[in-house]
C-alpha positions as CSV (number, residue, x, y, z in Angstrom):
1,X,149.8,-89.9,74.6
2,X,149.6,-86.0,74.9
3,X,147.7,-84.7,71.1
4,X,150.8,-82.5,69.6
5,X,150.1,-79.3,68.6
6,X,151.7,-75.8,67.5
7,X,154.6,-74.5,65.6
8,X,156.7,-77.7,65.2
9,X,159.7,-76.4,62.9
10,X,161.7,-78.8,60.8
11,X,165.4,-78.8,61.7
12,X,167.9,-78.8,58.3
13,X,170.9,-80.4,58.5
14,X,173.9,-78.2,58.7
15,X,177.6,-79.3,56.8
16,X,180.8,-77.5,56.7
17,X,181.8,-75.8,53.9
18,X,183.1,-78.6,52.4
19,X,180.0,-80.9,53.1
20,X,180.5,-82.5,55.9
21,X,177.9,-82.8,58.9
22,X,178.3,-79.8,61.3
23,X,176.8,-80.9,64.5
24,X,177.5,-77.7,66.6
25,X,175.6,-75.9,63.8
26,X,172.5,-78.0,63.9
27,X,172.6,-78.1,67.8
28,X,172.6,-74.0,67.6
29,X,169.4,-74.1,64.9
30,X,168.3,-76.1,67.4
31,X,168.5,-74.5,70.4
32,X,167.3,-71.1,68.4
33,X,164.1,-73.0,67.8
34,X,163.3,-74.0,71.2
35,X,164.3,-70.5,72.3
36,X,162.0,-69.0,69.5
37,X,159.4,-70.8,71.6
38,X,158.4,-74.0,69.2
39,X,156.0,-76.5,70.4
40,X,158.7,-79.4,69.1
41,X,161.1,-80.0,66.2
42,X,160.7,-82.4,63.4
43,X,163.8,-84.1,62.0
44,X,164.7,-85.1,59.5
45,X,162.4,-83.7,57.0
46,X,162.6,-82.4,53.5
47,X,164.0,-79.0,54.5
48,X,166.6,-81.5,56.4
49,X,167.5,-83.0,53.0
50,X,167.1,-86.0,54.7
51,X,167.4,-88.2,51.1
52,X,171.0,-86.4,50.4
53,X,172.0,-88.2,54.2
54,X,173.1,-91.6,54.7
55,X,171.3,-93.6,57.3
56,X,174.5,-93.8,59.5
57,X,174.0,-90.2,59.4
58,X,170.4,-89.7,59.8
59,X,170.9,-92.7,62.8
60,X,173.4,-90.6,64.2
61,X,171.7,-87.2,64.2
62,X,168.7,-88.7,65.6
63,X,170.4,-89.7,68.6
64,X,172.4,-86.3,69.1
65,X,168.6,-84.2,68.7
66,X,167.8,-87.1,71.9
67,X,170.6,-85.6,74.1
68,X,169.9,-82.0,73.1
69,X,166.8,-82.0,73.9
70,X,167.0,-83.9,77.3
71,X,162.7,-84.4,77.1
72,X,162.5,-80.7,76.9
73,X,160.1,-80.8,73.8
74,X,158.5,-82.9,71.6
75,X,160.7,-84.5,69.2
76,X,159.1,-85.7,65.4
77,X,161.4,-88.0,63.9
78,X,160.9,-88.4,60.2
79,X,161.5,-92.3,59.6
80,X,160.7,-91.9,55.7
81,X,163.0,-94.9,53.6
82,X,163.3,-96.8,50.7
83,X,162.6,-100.2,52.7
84,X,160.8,-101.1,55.2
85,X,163.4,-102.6,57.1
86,X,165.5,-99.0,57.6
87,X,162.3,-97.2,58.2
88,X,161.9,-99.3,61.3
89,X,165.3,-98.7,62.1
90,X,164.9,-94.9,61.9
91,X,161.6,-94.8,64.1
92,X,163.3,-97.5,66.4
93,X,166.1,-94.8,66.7
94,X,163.8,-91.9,67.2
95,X,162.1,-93.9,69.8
96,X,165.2,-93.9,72.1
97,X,165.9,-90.3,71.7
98,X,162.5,-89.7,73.1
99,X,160.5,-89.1,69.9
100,X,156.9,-88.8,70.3
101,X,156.2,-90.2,67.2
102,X,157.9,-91.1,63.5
103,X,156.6,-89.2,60.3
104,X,156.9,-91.4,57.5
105,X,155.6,-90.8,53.6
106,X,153.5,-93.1,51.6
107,X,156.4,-95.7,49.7
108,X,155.8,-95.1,46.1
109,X,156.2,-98.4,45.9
110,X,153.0,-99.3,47.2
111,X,151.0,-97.1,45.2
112,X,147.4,-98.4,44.3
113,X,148.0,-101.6,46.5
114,X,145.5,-100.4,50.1
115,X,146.3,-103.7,51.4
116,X,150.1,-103.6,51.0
117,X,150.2,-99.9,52.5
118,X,148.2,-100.7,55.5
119,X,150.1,-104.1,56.0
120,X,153.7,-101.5,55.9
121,X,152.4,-99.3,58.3
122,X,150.9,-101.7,60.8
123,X,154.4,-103.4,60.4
124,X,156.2,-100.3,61.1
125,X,154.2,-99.5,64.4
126,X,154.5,-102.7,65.6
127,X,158.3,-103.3,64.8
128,X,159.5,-99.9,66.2
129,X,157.0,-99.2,68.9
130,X,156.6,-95.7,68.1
131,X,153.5,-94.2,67.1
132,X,153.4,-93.3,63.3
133,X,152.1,-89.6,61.3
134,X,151.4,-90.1,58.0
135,X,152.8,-87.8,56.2
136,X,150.4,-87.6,53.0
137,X,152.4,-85.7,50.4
138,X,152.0,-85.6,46.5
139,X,154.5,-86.9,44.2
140,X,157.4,-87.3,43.7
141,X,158.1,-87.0,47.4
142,X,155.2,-89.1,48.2
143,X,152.0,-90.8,46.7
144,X,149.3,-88.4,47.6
145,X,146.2,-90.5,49.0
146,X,142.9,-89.5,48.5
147,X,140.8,-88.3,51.4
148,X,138.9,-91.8,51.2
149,X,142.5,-93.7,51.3
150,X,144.0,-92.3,54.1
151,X,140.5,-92.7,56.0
152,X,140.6,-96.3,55.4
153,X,144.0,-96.5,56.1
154,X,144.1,-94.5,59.5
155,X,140.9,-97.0,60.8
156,X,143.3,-100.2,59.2
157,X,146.0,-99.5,61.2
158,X,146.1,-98.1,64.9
159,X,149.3,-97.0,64.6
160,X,149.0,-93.9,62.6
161,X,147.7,-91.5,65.0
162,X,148.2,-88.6,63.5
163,X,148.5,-87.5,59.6
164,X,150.4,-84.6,58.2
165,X,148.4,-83.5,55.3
166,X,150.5,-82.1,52.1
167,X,148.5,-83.2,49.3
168,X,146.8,-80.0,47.6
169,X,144.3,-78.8,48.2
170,X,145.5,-79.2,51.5
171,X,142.9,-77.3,53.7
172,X,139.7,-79.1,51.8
173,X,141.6,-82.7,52.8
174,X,142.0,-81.2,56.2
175,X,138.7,-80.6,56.5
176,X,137.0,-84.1,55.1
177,X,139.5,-85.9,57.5
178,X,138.7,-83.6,60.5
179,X,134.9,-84.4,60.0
180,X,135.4,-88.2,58.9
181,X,138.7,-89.9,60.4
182,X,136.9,-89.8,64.2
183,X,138.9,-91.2,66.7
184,X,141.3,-93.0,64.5
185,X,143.5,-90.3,63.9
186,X,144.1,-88.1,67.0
187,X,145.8,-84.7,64.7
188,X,146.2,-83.7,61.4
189,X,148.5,-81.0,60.9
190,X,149.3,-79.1,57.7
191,X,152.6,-78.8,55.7
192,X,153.8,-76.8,52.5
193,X,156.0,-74.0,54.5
194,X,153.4,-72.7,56.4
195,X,152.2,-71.1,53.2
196,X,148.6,-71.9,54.0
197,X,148.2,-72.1,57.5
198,X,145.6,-69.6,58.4
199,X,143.0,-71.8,56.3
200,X,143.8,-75.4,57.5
201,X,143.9,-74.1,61.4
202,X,140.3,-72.6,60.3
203,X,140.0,-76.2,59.1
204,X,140.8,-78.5,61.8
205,X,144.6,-78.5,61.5
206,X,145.9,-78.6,64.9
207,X,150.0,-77.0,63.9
208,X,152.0,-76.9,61.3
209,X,155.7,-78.0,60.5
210,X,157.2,-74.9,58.0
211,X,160.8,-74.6,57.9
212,X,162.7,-72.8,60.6
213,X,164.5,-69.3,59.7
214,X,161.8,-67.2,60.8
215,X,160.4,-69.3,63.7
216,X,159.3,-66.9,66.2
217,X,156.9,-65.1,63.8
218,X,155.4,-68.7,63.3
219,X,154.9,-68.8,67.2
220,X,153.3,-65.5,67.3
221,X,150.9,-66.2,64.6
222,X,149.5,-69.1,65.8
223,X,149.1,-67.6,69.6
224,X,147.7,-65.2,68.2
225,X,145.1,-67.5,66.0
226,X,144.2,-69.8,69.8
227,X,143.9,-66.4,71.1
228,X,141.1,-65.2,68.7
229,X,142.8,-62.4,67.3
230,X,142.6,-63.4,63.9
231,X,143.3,-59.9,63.0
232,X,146.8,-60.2,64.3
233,X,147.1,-63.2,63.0
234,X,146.5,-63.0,59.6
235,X,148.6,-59.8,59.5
236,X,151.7,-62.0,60.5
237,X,150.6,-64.3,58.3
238,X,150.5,-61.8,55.3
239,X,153.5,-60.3,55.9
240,X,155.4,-63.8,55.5
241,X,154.1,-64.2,52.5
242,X,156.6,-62.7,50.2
243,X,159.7,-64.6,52.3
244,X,157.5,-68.0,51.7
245,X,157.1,-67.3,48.2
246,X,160.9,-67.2,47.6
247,X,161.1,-69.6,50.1
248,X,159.1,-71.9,47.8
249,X,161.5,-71.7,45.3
250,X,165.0,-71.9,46.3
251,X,163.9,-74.2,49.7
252,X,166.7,-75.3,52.1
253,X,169.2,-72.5,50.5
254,X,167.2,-70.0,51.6
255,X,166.3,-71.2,54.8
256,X,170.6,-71.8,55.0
257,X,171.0,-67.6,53.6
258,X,168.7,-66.5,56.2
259,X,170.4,-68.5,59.3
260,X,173.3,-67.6,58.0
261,X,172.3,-63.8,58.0
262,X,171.2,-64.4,61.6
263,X,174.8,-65.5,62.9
264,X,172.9,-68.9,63.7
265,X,175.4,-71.1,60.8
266,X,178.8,-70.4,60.0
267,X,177.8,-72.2,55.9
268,X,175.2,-72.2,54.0
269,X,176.4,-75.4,52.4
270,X,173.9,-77.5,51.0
271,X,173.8,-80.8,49.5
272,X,170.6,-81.4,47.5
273,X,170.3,-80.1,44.1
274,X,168.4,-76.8,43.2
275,X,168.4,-73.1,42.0
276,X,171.2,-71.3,43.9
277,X,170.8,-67.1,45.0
278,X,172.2,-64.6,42.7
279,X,173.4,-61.4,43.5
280,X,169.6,-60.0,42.9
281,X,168.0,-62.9,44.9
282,X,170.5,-61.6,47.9
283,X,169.3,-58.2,47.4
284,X,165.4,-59.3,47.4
285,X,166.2,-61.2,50.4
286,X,167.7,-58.3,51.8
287,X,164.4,-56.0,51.5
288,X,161.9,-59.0,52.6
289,X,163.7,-59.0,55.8
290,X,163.9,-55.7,56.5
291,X,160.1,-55.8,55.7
292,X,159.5,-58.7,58.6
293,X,162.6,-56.7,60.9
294,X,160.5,-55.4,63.9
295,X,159.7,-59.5,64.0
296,X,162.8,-61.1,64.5
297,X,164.1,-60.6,67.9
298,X,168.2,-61.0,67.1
299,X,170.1,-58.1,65.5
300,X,172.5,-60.2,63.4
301,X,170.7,-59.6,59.7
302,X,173.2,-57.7,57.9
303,X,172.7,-54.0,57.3
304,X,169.1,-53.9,59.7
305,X,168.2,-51.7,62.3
306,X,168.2,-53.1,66.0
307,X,165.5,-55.8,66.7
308,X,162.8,-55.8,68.5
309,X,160.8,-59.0,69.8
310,X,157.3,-60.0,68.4
């Protein structure tokens, strides 16, 4: 199997107004991503508020993302569950839509108990056929191993090949794993938006997964970084900040407001709970696009001059 690497963007799940799934929206998020020049998608994930979907409908977008993307890219398919049993089914179902391999958290229920989590995951390769990425994140979403933990773990079980590390700090895990996991893990990539990227590719990191709305200045950034113009790279990294730092706060609604702004959505419904954009927050959002304008290539943001590419 071919290492993944690069800008691998996690594709949210679009609704209707009223809440229900709107598959022509998520197909255009996700034809803007590959057209933004991703390395591969990852879905679901948490910016997919995958835990507000059933698994009829997680089953069901997994297999639409399979015909959209005809092979084109890599496809990530996040087989994270409450059971064993549907996490199977979720990888099984990535697996025939031509996933590369099925990112799945640490089960809280197996916290503390090594010999339980290995025996899940080796399970879980072996039942679904598809390789596995750990996807080490802190609670509540996951358990957060410790560097020594997911090194045992990766060597346990030859199914995880590679490890998505979320658990701060993020780019001193990186590193231990990078030096210590050998050939038992063949990529770790880093997580948390992209908001520390710059350090865990200095670190070993191999991509990262961040959330989609600005996509092309996530491509550019890490060209830039295999290029050796670090330079140019950490200035696209700095001016992101401010947009990541709201990002942090308000999550999949303001990666919805800003694909929204870009004529990419027709709703910006979302179903998972959180804090919601006031009047200010759409003025602030405003500015820090405007700011990152001369990035983004399409000339849909409200009230912005015309666009020009990265």
């Amino acid at each position: 199997m071919a290492v993944l690497q690069g800008v691998f963007p996690i594709l949210p799940t679009i609704f209707d107004a009223h809440g229900a799934l709107d598959e022509r929206g998520t197909e255009a998020v996700f034809e803007y991503i590959l057209a933004a020049g991703a390395a591969g998608v990852v879905f679901p994930g948490l910016a997919s508020e995958y835990d507000m979907l059933s698994l009829e409908e997680r089953l069901h977008l997994t297999a639409c993302i399979g015909r959209w993307n005809r092979g084109r890219v890599p496809f990530i398919v996040g087989a994270s569950a409450k059971t064993l049993e549907d996490a199977v089914r979720l990888a099984r179902a990535g697996g025939e839509a031509g996933a590369e391999a099925a990112m799945v958290l640490t089960p809280h229920a197996l916290a503390g108990d090594a010999a339980a989590m290995a025996a899940f995951f080796a399970r879980l390769g072996s039942e679904s056929g598809v390789a596995v990425m750990l996807q080490n994140a802190p609670a509540p979403m996951g358990v957060g191993l410790g560097v020594d933990e997911v090194v045992a773990l990766t060597a346990q079980v030859p199914a995880i090949a590679y490890v998505k590390e979320e658990t701060m700090p993020s780019g001193h895990r990186i590193t231990a794993l990078s030096e210590r996991a050998g050939d038992s893990v063949q990529a770790v990539f880093g997580g948390a938006g992209a908001r520390y990227v710059l350090d865990e590719l200095a670190r070993g990191a191999v991509g990262t997964m961040p959330a989609c709305e600005i996509t092309e200045v996530h491509v550019a950034m890490l060209a830039a970084w295999a290029d050796g113009d670090r330079d140019r790279a950490r200035d696209l990294f700095e001016r992101t900040l401010p947009l990541l730092s709201m990002q942090a706060v308000f999550r999949w609604r303001l990666t919805k407001a800003i694909l929204l702004r870009r004529g990419l959505i027709g709703s910006d419904h979302v179903r998972a709970p959180g804090p919601s954009l006031d009047r200010h927050d759409q003025q602030e959002l405003t500015i820090l696009l405007d700011r990152i304008g001369d990035l983004l290539p399409m000339d849909t943001v409200p009230g912005q001059a015309t666009r020009h590419s990265a």
